[in-house]
TORKOL-4160 file (C-alpha; in steps of 0.2 Angstrom, whole numbers, padded with zeros to 4 digits, m for minus):
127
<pt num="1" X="0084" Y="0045" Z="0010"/>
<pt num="2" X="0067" Y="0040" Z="0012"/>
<pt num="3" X="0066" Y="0022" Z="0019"/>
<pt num="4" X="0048" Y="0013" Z="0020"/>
<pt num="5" X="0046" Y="m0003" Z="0032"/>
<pt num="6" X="0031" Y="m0012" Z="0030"/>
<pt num="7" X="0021" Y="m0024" Z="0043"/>
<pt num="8" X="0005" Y="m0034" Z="0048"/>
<pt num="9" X="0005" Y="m0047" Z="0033"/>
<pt num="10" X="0001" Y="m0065" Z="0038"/>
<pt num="11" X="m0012" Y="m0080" Z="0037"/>
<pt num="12" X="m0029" Y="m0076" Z="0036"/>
<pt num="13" X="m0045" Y="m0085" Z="0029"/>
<pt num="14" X="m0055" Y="m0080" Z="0015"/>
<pt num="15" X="m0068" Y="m0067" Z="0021"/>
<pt num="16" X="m0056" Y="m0060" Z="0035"/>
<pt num="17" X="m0047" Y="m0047" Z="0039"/>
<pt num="18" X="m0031" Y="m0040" Z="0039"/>
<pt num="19" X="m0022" Y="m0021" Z="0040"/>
<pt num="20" X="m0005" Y="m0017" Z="0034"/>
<pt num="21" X="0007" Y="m0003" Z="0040"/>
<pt num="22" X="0019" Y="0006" Z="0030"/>
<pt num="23" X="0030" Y="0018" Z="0043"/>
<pt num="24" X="0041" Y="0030" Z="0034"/>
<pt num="25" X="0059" Y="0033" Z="0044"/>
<pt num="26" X="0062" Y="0051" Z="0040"/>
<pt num="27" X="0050" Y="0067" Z="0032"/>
<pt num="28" X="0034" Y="0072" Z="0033"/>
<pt num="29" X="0022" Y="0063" Z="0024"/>
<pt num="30" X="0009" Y="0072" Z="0018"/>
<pt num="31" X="0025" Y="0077" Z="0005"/>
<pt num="32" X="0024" Y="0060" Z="m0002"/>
<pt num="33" X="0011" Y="0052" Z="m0012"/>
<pt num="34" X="0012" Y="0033" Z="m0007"/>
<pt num="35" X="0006" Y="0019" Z="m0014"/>
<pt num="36" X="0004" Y="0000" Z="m0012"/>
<pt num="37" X="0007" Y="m0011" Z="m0024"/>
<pt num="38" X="0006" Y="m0032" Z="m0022"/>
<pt num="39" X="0012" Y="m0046" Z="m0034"/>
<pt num="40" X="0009" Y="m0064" Z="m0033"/>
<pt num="41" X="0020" Y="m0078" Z="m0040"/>
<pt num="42" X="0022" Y="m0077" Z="m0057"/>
<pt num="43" X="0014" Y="m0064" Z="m0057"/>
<pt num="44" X="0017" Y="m0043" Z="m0062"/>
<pt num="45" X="0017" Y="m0030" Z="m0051"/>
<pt num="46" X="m0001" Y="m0022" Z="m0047"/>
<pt num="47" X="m0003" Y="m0006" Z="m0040"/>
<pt num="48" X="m0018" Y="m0009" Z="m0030"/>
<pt num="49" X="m0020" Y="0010" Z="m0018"/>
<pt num="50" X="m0015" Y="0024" Z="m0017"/>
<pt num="51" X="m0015" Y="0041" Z="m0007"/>
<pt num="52" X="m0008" Y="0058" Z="m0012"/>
<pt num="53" X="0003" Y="0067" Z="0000"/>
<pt num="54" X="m0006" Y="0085" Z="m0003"/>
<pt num="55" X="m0024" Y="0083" Z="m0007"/>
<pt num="56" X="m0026" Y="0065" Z="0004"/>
<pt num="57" X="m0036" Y="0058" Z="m0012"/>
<pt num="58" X="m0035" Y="0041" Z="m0014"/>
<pt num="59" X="m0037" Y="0027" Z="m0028"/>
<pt num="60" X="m0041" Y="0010" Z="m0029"/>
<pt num="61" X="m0039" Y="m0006" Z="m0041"/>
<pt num="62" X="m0055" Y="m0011" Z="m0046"/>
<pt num="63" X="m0049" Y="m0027" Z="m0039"/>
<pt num="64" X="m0050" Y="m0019" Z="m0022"/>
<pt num="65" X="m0063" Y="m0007" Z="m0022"/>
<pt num="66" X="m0076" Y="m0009" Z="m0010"/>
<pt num="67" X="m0064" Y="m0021" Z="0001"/>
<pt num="68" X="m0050" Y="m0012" Z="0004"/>
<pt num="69" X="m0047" Y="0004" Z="0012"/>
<pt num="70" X="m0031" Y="0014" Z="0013"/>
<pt num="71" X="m0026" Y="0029" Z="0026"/>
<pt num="72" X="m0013" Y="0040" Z="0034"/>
<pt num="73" X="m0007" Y="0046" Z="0050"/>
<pt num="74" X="0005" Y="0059" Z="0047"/>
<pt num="75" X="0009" Y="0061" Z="0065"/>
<pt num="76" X="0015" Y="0044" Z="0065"/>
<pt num="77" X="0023" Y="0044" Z="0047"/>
<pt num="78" X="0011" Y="0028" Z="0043"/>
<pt num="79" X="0001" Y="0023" Z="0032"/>
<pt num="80" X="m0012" Y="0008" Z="0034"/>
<pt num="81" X="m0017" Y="m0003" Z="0021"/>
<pt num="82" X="m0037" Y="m0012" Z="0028"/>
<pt num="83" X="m0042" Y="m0026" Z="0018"/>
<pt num="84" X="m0058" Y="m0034" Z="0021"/>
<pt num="85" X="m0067" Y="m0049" Z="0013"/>
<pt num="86" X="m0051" Y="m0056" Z="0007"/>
<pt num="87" X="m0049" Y="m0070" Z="m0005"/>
<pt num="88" X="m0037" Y="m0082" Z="m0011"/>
<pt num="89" X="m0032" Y="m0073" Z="m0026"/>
<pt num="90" X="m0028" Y="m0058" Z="m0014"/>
<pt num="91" X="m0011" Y="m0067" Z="m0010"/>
<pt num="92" X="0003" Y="m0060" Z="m0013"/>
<pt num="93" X="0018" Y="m0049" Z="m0007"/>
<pt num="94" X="0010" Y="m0031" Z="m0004"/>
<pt num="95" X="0024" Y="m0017" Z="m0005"/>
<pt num="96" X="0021" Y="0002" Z="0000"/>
<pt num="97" X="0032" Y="0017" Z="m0010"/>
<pt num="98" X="0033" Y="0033" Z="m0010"/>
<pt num="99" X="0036" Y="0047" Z="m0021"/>
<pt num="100" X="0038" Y="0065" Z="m0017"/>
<pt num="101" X="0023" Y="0078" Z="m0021"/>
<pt num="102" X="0037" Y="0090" Z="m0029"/>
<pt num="103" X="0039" Y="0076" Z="m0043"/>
<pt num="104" X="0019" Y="0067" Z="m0040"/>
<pt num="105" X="0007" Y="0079" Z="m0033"/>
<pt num="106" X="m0007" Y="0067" Z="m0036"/>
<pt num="107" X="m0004" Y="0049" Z="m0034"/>
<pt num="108" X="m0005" Y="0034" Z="m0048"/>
<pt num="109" X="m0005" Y="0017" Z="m0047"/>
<pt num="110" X="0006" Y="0015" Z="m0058"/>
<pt num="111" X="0024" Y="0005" Z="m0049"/>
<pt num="112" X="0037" Y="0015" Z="m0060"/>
<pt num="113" X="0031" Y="0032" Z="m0056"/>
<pt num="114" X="0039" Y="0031" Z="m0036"/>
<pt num="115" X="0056" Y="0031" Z="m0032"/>
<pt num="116" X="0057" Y="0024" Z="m0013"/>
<pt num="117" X="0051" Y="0006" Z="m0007"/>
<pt num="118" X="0047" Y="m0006" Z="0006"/>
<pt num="119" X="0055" Y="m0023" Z="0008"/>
<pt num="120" X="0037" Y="m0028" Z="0008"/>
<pt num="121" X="0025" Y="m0041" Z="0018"/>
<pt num="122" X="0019" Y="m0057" Z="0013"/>
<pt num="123" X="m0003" Y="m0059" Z="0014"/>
<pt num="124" X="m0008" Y="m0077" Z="0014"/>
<pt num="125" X="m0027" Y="m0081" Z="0010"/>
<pt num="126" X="m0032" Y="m0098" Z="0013"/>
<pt num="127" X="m0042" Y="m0111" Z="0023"/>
C-alpha cells in the first residue's frame, strides 16, 4: 500500500515563495503518476499539477501556470510542489495522490482518477 506524506506548507505573503514535498513510503515512483490537488474552505477540490510517472510530462491549472512548478526525485521517492508569486486566493489545503501508471499512464487533474493520498498541508497567503 502506497502511503504519501506531504510537507513544507505554512504562512507566507503574497508574492512569496513556498515548495511542497510529497514523499512516498514504498515503490518506485516513476510507476505512479502523481498529482496535487488544493481546496480551500467552502470550496471543491482543484487538481492544480500533475506529473506522469513514465513519460515525466506535466500539467498545470491555468490557475497556476506560470507560477508554479512541479518535480520529482525518484531516487528520493518525492515529489516537489514550487509555488511562486503566491496570492491570497492560493490558500488552501494542498494534497498530493498517486495512481499507478498500469491504470494512469499519463496524468490528469482530475481528483477521482488516483487512488492513494496525502493527509495533506495547509498554505496560508496573507499579510
Amino acid at each position: 500500500q502506497l502511503q504519501l506524506v506531504e510537507s513544507g506548507g505554512g504562512l507566507v505573503q503574497p508574492g512569496g515563495s513556498l515548495g511542497l514535498s510529497c514523499a512516498a513510503s514504498a515503490g518506485i515512483l516513476d510507476s505512479y503518476s502523481v498529482v496535487w490537488f488544493r481546496q480551500a474552505p467552502g470550496e471543491e477540490r482543484e487538481g492544480i499539477s500533475c506529473i506522469s510517472g513514465r513519460t515525466g510530462s506535466t500539467r498545470y491549472a491555468t490557475s497556476v501556470k506560470g507560477r508554479f512548478t512541479i518535480s520529482r526525485d525518484n531516487a528520493k521517492k518525492t515529489v516537489y510542489l514550487q509555488m511562486n508569486s503566491l496570492k491570497p486566493e492560493d490558500t488552501a489545503s494542498y494534497y498530493c495522490a498517486a495512481e499507478s501508471t498500469f491504470a494512469l499512464a499519463e496524468c490528469t487533474l482530475v481528483p477521482d482518477r488516483y487512488s492513494f493520498w496525502g493527509q495533506g498541508t495547509q498554505v496560508f497567503v496573507s499579510s
